[in-house]
N, C-alpha and C positions, 0 to 999 in steps of 0.2 A: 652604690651609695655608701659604704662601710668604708670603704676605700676612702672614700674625698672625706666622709668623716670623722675620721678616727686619723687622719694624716696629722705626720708627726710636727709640731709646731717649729723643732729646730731643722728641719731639711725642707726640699723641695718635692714633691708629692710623686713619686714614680710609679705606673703602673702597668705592668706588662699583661698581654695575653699571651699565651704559645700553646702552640700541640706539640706531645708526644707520644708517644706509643709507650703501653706498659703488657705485656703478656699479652701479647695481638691485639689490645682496645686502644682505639684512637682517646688520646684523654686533652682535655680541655683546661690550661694551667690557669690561673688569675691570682698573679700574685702582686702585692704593694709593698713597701717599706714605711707603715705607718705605725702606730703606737706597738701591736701586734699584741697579744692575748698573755696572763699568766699559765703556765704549764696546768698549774693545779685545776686552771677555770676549763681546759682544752675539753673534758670529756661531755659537758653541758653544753657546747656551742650552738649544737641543734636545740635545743630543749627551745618549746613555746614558752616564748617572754622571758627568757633569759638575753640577761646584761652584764655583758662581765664588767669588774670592776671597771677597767676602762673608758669604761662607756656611760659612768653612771657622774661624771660628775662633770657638769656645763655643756651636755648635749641632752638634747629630748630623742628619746629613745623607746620606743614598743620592744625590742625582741625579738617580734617575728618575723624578719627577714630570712636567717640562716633555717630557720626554720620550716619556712615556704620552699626555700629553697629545697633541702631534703625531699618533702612531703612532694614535689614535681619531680625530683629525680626517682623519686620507690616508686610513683607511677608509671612512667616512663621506662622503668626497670634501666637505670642507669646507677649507677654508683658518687658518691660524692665523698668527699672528705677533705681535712682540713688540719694545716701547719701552721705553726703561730711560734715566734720566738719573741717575747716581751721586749719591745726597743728596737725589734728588728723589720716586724713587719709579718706577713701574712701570707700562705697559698692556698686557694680553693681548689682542688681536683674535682672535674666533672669527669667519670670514665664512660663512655661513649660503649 
């Protein structure tokens, strides 16, 4: 959903999945080229109801997305994290 939301208005919206392997874990990529996050906002991404600036002006927006997300990968004892470069676009790692 972040993906199709936050897609950048001067391009056309690209979204890849792929696997890789990182230190023997099969990992889960999802990355887009959409608006992408300020570096400073990167550490809060999880945080419940957090909106980075990005996101807070002409879209409705809860927060809790990235955050659900984590909160099913700690259960699952999977790992998650995430890359953001402002203007560039976005990767989710899920490591398996």
């Amino acid at each position: 959903d972040n993906s199709i939301k936050y897609a950048s208005p001067d391009r056309n919206l690209k979204l890849s999945f792929y696997l890789t392997e990182e230190n023997g874990r099969a990992v889960l990529n999802l990355e887009d080229n959409g608006v992408g996050m300020k570096s400073a906002e990167m550490p809060r991404a999880f945080e419940k109801g957090f909106t980075g600036s990005n996101g807070r002006t002409g879209r409705a927006s809860t927060g809790i997305g990235l955050y659900l997300c984590r909160k099913l990968c700690l259960r699952l004892e999977h790992e998650i994290s995430i890359e953001s470069k402002e203007g560039e676009g976005t990767i989710v790692k899920i490591m398996f």
